[in-house]
C-alpha positions in Angstrom: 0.0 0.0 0.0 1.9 3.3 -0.5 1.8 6.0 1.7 -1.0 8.6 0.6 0.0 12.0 -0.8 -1.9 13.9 2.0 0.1 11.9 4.8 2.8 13.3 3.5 1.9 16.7 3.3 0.8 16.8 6.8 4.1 15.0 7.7 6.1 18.1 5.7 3.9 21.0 7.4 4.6 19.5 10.9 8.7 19.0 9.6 8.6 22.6 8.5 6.7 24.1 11.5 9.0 22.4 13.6 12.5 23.8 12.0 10.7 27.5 11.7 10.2 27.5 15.3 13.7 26.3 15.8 15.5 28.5 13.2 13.5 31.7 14.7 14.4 30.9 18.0 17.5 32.3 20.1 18.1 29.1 21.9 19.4 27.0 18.8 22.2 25.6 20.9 20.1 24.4 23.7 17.2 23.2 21.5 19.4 21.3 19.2 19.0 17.8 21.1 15.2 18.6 21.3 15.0 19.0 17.5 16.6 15.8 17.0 14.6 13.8 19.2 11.2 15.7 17.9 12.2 14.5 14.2 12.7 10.8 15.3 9.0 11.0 16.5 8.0 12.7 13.5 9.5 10.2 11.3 8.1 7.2 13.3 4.6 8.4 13.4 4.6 9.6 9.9 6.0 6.5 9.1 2.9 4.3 10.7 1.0 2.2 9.2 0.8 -1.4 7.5 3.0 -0.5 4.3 5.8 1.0 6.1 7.4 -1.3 8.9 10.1 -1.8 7.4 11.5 1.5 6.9 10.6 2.8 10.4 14.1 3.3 12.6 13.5 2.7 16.0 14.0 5.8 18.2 15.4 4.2 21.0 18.5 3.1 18.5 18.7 5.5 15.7 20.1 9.3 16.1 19.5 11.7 13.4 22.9 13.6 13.1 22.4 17.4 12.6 24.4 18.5 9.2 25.6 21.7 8.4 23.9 23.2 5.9 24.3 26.3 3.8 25.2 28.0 0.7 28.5 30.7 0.2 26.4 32.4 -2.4 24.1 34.2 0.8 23.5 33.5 4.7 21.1 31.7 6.8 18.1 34.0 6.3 19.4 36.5 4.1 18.0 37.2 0.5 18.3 35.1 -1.8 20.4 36.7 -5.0 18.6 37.7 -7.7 20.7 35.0 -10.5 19.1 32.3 -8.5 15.6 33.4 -9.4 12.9 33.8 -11.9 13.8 37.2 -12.1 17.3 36.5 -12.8 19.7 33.4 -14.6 17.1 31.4 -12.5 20.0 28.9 -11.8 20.7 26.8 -8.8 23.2 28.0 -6.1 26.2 26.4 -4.6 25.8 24.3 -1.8 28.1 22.9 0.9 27.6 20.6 4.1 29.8 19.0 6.4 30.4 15.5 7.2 27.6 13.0 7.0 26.7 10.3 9.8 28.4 6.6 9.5 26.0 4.7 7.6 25.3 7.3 5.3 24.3 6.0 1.3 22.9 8.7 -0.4 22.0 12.1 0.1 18.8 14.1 -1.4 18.4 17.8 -1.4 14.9 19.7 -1.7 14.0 22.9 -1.7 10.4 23.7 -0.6 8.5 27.5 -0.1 6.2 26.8 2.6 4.9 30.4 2.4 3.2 29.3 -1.2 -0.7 29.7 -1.0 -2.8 26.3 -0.8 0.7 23.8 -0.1 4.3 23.7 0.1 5.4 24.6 -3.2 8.5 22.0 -4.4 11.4 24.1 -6.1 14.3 21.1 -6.1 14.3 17.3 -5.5 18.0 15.8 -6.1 18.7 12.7 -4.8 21.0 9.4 -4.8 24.2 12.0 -4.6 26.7 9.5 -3.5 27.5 9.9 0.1 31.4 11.4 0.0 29.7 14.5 -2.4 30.3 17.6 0.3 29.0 20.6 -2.6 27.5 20.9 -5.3 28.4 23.7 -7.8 25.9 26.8 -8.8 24.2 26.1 -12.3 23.8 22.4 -12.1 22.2 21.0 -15.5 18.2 20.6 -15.2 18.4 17.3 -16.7 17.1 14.1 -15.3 20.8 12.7 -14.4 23.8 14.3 -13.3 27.3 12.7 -12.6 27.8 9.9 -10.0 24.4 8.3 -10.2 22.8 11.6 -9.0 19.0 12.4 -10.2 17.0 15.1 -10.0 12.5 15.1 -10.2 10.1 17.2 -11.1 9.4 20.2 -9.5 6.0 22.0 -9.0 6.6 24.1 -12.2 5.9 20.8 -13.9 9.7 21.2 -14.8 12.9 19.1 -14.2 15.5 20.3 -11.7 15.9 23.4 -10.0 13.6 26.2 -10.3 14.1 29.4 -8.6 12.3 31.9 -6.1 9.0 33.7 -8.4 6.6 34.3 -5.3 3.9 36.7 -6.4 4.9 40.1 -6.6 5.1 42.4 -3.3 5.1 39.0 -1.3 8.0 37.7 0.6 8.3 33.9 0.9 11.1 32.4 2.9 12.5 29.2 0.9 13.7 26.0 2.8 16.7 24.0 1.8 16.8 20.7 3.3 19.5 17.9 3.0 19.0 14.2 4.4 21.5 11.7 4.8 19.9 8.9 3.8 20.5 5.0 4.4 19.9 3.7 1.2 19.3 5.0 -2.6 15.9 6.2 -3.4 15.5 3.7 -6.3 13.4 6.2 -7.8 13.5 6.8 -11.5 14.7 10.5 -12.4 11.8 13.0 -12.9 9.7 11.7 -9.8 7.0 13.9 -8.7 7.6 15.8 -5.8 5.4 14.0 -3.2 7.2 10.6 -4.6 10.5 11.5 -3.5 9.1 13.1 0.2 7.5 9.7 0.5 10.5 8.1 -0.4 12.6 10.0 2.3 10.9 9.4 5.5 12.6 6.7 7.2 15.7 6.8 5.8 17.2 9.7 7.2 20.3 9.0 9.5 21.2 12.8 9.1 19.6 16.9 8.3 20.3 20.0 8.0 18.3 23.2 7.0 18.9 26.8 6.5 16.7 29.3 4.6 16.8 32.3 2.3 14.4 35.3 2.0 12.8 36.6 -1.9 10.5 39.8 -2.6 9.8 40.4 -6.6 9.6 44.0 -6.8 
């Protein structure tokens, strides 16, 4: 039975609510092991139900490492450079992270604007980056594969690859990038949708890490 495409979303909204309130707050240090342990029992309950035993980790056994996430093109929370949206090259921008948890197969990367009206709003799914990758170049191709067994879905432009910030203009929407260490390949064909690849993450993840950028069309 696969996992429904509303389950999902509702497992993404309370993901996302949870990292805003930890991003915004002041305390990051001293809520850093309660974020971990929060995501564990967001992963296991999203995770519930008669199709998905075997991809539940067991709390009392797994950690979820916290990554380092962010991007030398802009800081955590700054705006986003115009290249890197609609209103510009609309090209992807470099990422780095640090070192992934033991274990680690396969990383995946999405970028989501939860501020979208109606759902979160899918910019970037790349996944099955081999594990030793630590950044990923500005511009990547928006083709279906990339090197080292790397692929990339569809985003919810209807398009493949990356598609940049193009919030409706006057608005400002603050877009999430997320990376999972994951442990195993996705074993999804290239060009899955969106809500395929968020189903396909949950109960993998051995690692995360988040940071977020700020865009306003004038």
């Amino acid at each position: 039975m696969r996992v429904s495409s509303a389950r999902t979303t509702q497992f993404l909204r309370q993901y996302h609510d949870l990292v805003l309130r930890f991003r915004k707050s002041k305390y990051r240090s001293q809520l850093s092991a309660l974020l971990i342990l929060s995501l564990v029992a967001l992963i296991v309950a999203s995770c519930g139900g008669e199709d998905s035993t075997p991809k539940v980790f067991d709390p009392a056994s797994s950690v979820i490492s916290v990554i380092e996430f962010s991007s030398p093109a802009f800081d955590d929370g700054d705006p986003i450079p115009v290249r890197y949206t609609c209103d510009g090259d609309d090209m992807s921008p470099p990422l780095r992270w640090s070192d992934v948890p033991a274990g680690t197969r396969s990383l995946g990367i999405v970028i989501d604007d939860p501020d979208a009206p109606r759902r979160i709003f899918r910019h970037w799914s790349l996944y099955d980056l081999p594990s030793t990758t630590r950044s990923l170049k500005e511009d990547q191709p928006t083709t279906v594969e990339l090197k080292n067994s790397t692929r990339q879905g569809r985003n919810d432009f209807d398009e493949t690859g990356y598609r940049g910030p193009c919030p409706p203009q006057g608005e400002e929407h603050e877009y999430l990038f997320f990376i999972y260490a994951l442990s195993e390949p996705l074993k999804l064909d290239g060009n899955a949708e969106p809500v395929e690849v968020s189903d396909a993450i949950r109960g993998r993840v051995l690692g995360t890490g988040s940071f977020s950028g700020m865009y306003v069309r004038q």
